[in-house]
Backbone as CSV, one residue per row, in Angstrom:
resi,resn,N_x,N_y,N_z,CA_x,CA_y,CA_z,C_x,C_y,C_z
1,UNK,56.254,-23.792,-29.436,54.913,-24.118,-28.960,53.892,-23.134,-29.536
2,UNK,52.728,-23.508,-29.582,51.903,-22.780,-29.970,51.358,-21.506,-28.956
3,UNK,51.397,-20.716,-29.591,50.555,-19.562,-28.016,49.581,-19.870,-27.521
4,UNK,48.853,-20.690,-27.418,47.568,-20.989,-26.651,47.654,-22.600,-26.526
5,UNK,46.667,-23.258,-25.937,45.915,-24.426,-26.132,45.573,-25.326,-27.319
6,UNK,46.574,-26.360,-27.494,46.450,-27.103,-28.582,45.093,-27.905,-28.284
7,UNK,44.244,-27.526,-27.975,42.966,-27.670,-27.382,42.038,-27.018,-27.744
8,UNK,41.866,-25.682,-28.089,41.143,-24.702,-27.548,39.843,-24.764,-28.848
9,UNK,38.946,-25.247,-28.679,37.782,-25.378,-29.697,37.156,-23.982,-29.636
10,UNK,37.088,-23.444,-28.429,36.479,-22.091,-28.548,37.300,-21.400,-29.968
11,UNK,38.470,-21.231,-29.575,39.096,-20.538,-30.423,39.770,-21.176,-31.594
12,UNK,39.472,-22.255,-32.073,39.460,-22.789,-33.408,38.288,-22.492,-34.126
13,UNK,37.160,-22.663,-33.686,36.037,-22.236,-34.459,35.981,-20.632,-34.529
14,UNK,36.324,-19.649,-33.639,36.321,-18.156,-33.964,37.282,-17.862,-35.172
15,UNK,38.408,-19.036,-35.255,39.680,-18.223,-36.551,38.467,-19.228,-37.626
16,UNK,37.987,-20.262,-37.809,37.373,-20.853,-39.008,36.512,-19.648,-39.123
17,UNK,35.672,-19.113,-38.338,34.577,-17.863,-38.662,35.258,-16.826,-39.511
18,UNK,36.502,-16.532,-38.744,37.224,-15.365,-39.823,37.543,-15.896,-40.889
19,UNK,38.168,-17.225,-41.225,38.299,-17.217,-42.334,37.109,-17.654,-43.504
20,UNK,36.110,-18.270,-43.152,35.111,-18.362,-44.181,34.243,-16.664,-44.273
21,UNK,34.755,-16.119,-43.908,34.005,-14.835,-43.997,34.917,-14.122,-44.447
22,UNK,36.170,-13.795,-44.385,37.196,-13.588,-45.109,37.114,-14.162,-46.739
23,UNK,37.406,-15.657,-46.473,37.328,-16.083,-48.417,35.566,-16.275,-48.931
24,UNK,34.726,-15.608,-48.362,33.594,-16.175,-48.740,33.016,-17.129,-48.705
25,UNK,32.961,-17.845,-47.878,32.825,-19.816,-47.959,31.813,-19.955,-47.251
26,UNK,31.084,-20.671,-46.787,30.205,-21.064,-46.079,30.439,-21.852,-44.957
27,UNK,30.312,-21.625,-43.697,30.580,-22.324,-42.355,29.124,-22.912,-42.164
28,UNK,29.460,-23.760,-42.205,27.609,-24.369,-41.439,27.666,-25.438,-40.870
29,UNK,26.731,-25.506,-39.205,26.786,-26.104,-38.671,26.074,-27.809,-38.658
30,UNK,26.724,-28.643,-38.963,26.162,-30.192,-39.365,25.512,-30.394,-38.355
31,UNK,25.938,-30.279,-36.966,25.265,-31.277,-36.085,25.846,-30.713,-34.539
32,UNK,25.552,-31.087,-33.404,26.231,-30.607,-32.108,26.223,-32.318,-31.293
33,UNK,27.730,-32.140,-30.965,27.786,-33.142,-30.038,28.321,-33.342,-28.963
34,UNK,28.492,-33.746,-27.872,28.631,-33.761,-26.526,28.626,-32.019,-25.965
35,UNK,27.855,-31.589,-26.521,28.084,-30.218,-26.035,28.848,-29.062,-27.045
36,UNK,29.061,-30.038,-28.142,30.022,-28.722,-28.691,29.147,-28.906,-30.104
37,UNK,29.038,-27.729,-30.632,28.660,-27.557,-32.437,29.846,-28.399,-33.412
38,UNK,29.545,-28.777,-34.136,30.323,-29.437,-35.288,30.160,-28.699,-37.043
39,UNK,30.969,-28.610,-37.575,31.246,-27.411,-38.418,31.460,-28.166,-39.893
40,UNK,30.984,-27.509,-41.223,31.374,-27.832,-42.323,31.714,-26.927,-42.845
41,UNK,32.598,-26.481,-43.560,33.070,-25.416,-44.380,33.213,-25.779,-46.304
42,UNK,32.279,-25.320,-46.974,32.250,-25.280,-48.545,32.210,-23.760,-48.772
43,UNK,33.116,-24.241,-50.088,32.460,-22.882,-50.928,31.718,-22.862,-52.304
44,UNK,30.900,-21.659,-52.772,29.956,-21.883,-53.634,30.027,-23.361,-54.444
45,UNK,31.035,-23.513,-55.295,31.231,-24.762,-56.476,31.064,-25.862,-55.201
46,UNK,31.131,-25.930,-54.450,30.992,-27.505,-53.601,29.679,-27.331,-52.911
47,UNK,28.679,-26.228,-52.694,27.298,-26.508,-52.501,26.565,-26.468,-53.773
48,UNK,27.159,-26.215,-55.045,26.592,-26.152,-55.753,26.528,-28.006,-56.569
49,UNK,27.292,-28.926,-55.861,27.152,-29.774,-55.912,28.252,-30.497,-57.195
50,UNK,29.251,-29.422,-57.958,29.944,-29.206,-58.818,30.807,-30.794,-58.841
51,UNK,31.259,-31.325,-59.902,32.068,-32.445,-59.891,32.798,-32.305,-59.595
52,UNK,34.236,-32.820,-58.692,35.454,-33.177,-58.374,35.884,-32.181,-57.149
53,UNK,37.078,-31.379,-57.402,37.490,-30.514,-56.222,38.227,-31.682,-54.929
54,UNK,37.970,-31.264,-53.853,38.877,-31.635,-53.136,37.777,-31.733,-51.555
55,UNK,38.280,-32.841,-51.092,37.526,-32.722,-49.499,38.759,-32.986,-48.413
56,UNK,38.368,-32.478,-47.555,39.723,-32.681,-46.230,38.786,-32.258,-44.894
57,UNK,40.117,-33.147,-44.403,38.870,-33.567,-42.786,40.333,-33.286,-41.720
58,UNK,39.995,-33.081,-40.961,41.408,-33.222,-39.238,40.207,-33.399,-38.344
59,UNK,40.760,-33.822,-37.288,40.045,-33.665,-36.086,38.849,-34.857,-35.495
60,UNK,39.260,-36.206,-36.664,38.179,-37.179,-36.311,38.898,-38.289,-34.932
61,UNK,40.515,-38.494,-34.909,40.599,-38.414,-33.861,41.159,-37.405,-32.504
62,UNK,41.007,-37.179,-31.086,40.539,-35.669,-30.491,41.914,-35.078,-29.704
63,UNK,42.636,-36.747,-29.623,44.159,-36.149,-29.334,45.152,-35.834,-30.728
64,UNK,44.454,-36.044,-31.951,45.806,-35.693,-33.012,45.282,-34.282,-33.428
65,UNK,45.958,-33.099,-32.368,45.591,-31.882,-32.658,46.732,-31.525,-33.762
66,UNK,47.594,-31.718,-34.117,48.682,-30.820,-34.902,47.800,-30.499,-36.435
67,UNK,47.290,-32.027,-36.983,46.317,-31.585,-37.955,45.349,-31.001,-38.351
68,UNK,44.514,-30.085,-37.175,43.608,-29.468,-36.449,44.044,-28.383,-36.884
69,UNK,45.281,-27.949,-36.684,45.570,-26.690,-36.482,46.677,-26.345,-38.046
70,UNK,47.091,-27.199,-38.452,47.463,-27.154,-40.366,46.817,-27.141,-40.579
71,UNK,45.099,-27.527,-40.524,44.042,-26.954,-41.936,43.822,-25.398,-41.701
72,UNK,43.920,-25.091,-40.406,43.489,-23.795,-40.313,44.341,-22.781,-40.727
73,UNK,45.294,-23.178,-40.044,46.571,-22.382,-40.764,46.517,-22.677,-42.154
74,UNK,46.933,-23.202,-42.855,46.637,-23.688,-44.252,45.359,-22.449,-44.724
75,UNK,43.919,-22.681,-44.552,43.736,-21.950,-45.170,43.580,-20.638,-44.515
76,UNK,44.260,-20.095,-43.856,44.007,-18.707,-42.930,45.291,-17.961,-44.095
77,UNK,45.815,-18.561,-45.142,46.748,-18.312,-45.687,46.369,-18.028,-47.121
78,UNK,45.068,-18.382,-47.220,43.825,-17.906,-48.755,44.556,-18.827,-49.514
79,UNK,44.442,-20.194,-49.357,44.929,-20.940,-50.746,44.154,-20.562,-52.356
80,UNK,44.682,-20.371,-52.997,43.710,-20.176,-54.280,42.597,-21.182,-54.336
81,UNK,43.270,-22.501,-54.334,42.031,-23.393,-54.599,40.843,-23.012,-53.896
82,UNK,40.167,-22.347,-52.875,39.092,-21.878,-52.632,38.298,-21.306,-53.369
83,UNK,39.165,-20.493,-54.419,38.510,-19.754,-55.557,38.379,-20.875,-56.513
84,UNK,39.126,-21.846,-56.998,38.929,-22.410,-58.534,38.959,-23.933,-58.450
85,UNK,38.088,-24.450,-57.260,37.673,-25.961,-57.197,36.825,-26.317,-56.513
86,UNK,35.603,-26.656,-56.643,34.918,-27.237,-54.854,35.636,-28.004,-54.171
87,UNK,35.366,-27.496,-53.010,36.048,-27.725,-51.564,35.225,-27.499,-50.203
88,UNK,35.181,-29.033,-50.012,34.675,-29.212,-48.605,35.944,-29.582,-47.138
89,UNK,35.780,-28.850,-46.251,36.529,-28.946,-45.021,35.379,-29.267,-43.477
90,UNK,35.926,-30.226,-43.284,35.619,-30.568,-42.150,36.345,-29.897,-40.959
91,UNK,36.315,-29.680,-39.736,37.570,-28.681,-39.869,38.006,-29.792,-38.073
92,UNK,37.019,-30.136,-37.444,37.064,-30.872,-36.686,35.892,-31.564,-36.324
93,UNK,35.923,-32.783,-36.203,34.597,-33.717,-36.703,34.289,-34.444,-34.750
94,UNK,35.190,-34.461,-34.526,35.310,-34.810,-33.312,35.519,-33.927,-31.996
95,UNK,34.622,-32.836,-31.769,35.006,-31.780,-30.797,35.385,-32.176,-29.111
96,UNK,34.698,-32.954,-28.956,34.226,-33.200,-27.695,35.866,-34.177,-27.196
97,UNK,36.149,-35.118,-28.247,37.554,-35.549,-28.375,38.345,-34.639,-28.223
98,UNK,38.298,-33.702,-28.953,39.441,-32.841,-28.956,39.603,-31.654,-27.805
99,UNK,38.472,-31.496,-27.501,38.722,-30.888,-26.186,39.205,-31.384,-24.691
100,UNK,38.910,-32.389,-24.888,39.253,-33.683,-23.890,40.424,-34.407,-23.771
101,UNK,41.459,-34.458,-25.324,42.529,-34.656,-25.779,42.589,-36.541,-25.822
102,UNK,41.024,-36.469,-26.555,41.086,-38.225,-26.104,41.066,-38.632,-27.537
103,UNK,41.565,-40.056,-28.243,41.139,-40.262,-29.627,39.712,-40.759,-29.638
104,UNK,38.863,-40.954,-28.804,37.667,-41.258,-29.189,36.461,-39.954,-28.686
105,UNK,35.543,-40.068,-29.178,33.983,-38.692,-28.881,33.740,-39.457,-26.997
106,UNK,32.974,-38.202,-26.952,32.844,-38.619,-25.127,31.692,-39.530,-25.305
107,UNK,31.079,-40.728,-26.379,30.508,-41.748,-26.054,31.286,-42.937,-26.141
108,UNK,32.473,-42.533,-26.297,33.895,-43.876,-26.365,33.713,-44.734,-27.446
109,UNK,33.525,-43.879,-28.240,33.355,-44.092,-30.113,34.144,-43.661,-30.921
110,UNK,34.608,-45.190,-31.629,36.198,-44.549,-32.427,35.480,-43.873,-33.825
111,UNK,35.283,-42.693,-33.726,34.630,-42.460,-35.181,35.159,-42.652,-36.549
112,UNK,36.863,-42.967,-36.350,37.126,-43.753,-37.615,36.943,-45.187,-37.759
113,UNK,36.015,-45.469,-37.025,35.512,-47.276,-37.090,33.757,-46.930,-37.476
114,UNK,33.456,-46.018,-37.772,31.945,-45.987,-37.720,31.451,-45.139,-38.989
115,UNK,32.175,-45.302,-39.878,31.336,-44.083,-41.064,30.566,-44.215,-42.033
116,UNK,29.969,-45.804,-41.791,29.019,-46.287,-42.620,27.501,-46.307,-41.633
117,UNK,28.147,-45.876,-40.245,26.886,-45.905,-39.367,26.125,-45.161,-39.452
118,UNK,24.820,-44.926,-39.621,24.028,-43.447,-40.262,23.523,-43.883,-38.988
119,UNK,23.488,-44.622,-38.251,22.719,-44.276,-36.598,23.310,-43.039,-35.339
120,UNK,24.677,-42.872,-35.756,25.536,-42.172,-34.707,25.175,-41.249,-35.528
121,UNK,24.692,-40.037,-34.623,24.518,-38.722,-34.907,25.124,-37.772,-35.551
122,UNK,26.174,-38.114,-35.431,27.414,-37.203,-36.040,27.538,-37.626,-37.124
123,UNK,27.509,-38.710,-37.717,28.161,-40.186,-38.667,26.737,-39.705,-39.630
124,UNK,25.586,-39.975,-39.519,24.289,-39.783,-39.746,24.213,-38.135,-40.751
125,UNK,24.487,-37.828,-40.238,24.754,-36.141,-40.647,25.534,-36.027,-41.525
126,UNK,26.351,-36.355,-41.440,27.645,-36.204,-42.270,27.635,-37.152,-43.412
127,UNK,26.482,-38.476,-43.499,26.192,-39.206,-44.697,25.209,-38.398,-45.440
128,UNK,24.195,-37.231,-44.273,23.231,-36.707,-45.440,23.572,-35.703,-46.045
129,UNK,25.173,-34.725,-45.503,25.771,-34.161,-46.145,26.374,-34.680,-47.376
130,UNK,26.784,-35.701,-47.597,27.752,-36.447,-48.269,26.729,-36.843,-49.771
131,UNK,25.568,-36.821,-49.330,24.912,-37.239,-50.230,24.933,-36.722,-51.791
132,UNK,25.308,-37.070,-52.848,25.133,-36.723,-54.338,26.625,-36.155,-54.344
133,UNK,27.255,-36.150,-53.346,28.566,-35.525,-53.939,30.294,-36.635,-54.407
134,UNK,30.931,-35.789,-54.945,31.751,-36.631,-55.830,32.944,-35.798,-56.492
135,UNK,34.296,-36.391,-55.830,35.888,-35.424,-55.099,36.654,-36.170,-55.934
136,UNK,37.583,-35.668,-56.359,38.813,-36.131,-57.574,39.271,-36.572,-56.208
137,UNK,39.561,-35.756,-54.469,40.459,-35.931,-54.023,39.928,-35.539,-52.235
138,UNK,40.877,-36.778,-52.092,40.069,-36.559,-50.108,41.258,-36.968,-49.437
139,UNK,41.418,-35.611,-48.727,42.651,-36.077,-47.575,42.304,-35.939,-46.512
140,UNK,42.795,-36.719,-45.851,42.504,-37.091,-44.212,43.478,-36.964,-43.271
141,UNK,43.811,-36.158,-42.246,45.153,-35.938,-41.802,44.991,-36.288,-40.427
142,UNK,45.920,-36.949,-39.945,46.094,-37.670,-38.595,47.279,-37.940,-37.983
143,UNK,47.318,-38.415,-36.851,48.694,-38.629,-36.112,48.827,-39.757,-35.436
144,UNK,49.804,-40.403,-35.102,50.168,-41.648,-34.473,50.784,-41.697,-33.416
145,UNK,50.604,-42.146,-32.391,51.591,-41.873,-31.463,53.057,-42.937,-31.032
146,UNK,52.485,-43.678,-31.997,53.368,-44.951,-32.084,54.649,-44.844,-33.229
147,UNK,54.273,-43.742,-33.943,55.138,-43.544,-35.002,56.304,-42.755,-34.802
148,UNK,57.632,-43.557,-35.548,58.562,-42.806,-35.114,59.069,-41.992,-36.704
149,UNK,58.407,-41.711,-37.532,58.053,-40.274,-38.883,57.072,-40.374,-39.609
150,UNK,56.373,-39.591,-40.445,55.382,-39.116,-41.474,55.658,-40.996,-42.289
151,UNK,53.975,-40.951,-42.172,53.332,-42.111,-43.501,52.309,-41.785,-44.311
152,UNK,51.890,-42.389,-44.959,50.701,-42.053,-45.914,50.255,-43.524,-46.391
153,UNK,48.869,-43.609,-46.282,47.778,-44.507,-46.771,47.483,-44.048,-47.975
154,UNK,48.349,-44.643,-48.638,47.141,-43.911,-50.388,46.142,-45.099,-50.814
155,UNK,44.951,-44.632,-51.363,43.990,-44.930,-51.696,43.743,-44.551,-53.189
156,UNK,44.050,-45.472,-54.412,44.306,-44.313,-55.486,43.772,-45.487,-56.857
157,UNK,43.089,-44.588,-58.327,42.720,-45.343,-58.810,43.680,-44.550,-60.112
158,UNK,44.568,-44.126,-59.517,45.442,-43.539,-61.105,46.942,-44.423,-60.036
159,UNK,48.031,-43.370,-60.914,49.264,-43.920,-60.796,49.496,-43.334,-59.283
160,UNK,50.223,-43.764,-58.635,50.535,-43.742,-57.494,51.259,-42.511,-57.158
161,UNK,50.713,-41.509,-56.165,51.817,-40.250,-56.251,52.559,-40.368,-54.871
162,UNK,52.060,-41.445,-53.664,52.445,-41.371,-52.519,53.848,-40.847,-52.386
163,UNK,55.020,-41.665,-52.682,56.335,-41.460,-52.897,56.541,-39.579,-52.965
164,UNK,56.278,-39.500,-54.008,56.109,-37.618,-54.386,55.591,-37.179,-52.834
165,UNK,54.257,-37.409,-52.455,54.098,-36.750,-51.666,54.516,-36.362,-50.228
166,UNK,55.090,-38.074,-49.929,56.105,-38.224,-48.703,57.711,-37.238,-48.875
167,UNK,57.824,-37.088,-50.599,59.399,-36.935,-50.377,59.173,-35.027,-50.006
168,UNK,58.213,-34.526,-50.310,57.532,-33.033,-50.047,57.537,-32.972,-48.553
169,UNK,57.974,-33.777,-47.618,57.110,-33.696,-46.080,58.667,-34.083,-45.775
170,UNK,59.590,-35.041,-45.866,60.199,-35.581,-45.421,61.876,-34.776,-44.581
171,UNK,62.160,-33.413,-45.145,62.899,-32.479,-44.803,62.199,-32.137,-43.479
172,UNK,61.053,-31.893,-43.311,60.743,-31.749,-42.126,60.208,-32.820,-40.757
173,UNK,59.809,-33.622,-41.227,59.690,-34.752,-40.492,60.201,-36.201,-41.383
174,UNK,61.472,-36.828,-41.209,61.544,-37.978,-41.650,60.594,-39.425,-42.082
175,UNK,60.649,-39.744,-42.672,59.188,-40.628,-43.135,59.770,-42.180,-41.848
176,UNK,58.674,-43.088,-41.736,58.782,-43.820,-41.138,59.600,-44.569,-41.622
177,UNK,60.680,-45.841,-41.088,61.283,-46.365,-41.121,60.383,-48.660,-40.952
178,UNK,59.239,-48.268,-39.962,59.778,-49.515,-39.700,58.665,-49.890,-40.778
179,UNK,59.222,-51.525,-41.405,58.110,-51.754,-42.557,56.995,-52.167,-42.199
180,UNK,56.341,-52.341,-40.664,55.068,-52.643,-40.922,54.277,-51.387,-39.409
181,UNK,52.957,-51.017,-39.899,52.405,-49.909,-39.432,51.166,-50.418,-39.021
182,UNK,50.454,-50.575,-37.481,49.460,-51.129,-37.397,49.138,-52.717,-37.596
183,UNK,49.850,-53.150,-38.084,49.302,-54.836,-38.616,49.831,-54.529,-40.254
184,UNK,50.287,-53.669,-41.248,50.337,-53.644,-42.386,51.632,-53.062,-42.807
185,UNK,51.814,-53.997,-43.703,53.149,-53.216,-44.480,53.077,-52.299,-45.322
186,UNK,54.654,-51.896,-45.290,54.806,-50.163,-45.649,55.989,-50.165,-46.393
187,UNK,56.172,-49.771,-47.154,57.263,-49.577,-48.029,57.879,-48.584,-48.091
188,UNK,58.690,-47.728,-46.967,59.216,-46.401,-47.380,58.431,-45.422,-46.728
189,UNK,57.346,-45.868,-45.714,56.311,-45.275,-45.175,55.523,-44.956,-46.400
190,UNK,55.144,-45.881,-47.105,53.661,-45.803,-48.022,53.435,-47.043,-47.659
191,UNK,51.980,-47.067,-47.801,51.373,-47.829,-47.893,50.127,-47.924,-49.324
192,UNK,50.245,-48.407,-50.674,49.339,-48.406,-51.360,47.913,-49.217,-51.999
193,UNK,46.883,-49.197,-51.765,45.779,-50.226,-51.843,44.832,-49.232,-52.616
194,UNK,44.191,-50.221,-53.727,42.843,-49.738,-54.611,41.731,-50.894,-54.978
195,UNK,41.994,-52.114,-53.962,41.128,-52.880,-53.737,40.974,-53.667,-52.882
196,UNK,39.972,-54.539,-52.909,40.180,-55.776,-51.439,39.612,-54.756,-50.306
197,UNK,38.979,-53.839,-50.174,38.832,-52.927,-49.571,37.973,-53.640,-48.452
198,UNK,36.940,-54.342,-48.651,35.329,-54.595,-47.904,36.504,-55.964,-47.069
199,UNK,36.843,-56.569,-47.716,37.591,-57.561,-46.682,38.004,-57.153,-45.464
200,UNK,39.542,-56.167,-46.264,39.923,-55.415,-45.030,39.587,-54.776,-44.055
201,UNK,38.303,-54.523,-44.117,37.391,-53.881,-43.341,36.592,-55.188,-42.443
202,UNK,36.147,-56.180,-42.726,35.378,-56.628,-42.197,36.181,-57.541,-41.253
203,UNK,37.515,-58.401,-42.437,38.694,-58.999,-41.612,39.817,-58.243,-40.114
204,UNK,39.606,-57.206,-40.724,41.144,-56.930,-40.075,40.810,-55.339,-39.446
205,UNK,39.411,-54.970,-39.771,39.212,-53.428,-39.149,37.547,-53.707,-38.105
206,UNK,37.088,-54.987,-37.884,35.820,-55.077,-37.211,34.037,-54.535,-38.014
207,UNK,34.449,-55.036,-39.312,33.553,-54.140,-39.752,33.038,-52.576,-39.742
208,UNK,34.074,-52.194,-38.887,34.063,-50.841,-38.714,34.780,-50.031,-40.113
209,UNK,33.799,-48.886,-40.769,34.453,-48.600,-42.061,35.495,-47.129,-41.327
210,UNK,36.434,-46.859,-41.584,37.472,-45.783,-41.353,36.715,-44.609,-42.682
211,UNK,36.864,-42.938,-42.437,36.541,-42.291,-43.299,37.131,-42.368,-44.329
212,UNK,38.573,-43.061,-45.005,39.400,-42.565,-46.004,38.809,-44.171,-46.506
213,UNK,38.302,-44.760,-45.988,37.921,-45.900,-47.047,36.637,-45.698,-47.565
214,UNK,35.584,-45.564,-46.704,33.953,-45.048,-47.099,34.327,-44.076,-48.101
215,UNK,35.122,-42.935,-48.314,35.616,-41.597,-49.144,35.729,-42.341,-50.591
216,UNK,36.777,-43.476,-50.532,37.175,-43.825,-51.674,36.120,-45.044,-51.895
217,UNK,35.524,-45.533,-51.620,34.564,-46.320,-51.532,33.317,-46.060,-52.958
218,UNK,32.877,-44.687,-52.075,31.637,-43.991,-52.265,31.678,-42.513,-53.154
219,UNK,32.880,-41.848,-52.444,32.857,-40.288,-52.892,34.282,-39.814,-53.154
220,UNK,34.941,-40.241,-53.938,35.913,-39.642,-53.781,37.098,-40.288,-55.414
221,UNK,37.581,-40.015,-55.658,38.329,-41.122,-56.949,39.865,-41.312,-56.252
222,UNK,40.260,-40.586,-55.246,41.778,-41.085,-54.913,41.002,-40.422,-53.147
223,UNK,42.300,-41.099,-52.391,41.912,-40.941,-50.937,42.964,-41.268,-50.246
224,UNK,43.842,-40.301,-49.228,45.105,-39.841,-48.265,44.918,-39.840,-47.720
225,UNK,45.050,-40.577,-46.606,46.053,-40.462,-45.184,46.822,-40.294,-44.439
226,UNK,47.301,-39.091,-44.442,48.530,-38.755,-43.681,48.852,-38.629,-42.392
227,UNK,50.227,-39.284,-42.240,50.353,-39.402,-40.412,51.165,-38.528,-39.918
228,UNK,51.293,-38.155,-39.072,52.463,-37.404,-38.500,52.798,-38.267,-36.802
229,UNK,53.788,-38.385,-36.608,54.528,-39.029,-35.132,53.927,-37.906,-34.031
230,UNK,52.759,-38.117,-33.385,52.400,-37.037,-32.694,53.047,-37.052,-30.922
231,UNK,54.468,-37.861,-31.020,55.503,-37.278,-29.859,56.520,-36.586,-30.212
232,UNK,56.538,-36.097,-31.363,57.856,-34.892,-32.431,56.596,-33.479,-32.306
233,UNK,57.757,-32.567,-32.203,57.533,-30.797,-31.839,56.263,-30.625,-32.603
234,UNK,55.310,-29.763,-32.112,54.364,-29.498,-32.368,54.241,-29.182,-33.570
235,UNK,55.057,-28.150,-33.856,54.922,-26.895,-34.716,55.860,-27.595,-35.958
236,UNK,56.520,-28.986,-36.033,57.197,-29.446,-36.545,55.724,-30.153,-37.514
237,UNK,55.603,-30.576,-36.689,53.762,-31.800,-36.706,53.146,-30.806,-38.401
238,UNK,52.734,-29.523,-37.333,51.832,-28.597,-37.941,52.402,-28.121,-39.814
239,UNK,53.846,-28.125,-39.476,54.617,-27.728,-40.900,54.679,-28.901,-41.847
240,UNK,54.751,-29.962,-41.419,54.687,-31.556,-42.285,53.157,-31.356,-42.790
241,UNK,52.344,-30.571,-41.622,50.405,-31.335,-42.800,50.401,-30.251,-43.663
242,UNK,51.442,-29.033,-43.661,50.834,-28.003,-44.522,51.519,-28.374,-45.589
243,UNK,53.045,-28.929,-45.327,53.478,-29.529,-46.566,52.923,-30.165,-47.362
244,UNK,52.032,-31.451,-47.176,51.523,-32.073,-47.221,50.366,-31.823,-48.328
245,UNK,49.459,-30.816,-47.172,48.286,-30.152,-48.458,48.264,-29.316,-49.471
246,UNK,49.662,-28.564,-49.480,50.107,-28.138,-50.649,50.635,-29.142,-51.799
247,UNK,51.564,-29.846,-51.594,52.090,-31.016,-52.535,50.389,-31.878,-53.020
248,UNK,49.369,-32.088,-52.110,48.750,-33.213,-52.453,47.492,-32.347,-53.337
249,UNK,47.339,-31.049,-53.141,46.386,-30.204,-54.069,46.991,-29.846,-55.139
250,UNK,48.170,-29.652,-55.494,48.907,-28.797,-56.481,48.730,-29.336,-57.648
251,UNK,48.443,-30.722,-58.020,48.533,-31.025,-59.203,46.721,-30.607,-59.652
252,UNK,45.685,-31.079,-59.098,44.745,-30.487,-59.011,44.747,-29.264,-59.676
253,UNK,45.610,-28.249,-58.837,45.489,-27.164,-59.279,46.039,-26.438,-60.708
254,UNK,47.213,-27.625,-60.807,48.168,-27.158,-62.094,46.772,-27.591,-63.283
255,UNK,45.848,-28.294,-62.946,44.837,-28.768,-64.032,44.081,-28.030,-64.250
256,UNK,43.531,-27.145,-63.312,42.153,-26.594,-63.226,41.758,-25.296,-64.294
């Protein structure tokens, strides 16, 4: 178990403070909602508006804490890429969720159904952040509670690395088994799509856009989803997303 509160926003945002002040990065606050501040973390090359690099988000829904707490860990660990790519981190987009341990914000708003909405405050903010920028790579890390191992949504306009990246995770959490996830089939726990996108959205998601589709949509050239079974050991959870963001940055990095 973790020593504290897989909860504790107070003290998720005090270790993000140490560490953007530690690697030099910039913490800045987007927006405040239901009471709590909401946080962006870049460093220089990603305010400088630099091409490609990498974006990653946890925390958009407020009960899948394990991914919450792998970005932090993750970078409380000084990944290099901080130094030699722009990189934007969201670090938790959904506070008020996550303190509450609910998947939706305390206005009972699935914020992965709303990211084309520039009316929701949070959503709004985070499009005028978003603005002019443009990511080789955007991962999105989340949990299921329905899942019985690790999946991945790839979103990709090169060759497919899902497979690779599941087989990096899978020693520690087994990949899913059953072939269909949500309404959609899965092959091996992948799931791969690079078009038909606006359908799926309007058919089969309520017109509601999810962030890893708006990402690849708009800002991003490939776009991840990773799940973790969030009724398997915490700390099990937490070791699968770090797997995860190491395997899914590395090639990135072998380029740079």
């Amino acid at each position: 178990m973790l020593p504290h509160s897989g909860h504790d926003y107070t003290l998720l945002i005090r270790r993000w403070k140490a560490v953007a002040e530690r690697a030099g990065v910039e913490l800045r606050l987007l927006n405040e909602t239901g009471g709590y501040p909401v946080f962006v973390v870049e460093n220089e090359q990603a305010a400088a508006r630099e091409p490609g690099g990498i974006y990653l988000s946890a925390g958009v829904h407020g009960d899948e804490c394990a991914p919450v707490w792998a970005l932090l860990q993750w970078m409380e660990s000084d990944p290099e890429i901080l130094r030699r790519l722009p990189v934007v981190i969201f670090p938790c987009i959904n506070p008020s969720g996550f303190v509450e341990n609910t998947r939706r914000d305390h206005e009972g708003i699935d914020l992965n159904r709303c990211f084309e909405n520039n009316a929701h405050h949070v959503i709004g903010s985070w499009q005028t952040f978003m603005e002019g920028r443009q990511f080789d790579l955007a991962l999105n890390l989340h949990e299921d509670y329905d899942a019985g191992g690790i999946y991945l949504y790839e979103l990709a306009r090169e060759d497919s690395k899902g497979n690779e990246l599941l087989s990096a995770c899978e020693k520690i959490i087994p990949r899913e088994t059953a072939s269909t996830v949500d309404g959609s089939d899965f092959n091996n726990g992948l799931l791969t799509r690079s078009g038909d996108l606006e359908r799926l959205v309007e058919e089969e998601l309520g017109g509601g856009y999810p962030e890893a589709i708006l990402l690849f949509l708009r800002y991003s050239r490939n776009s991840y989803t990773f799940e973790t079974p969030s009724e398997f050991d915490l700390i099990r959870r937490i070791e699968a997303h770090q797997a995860f963001l190491e395997a899914a940055t590395k090639p990135l990095m072998e380029s740079a």
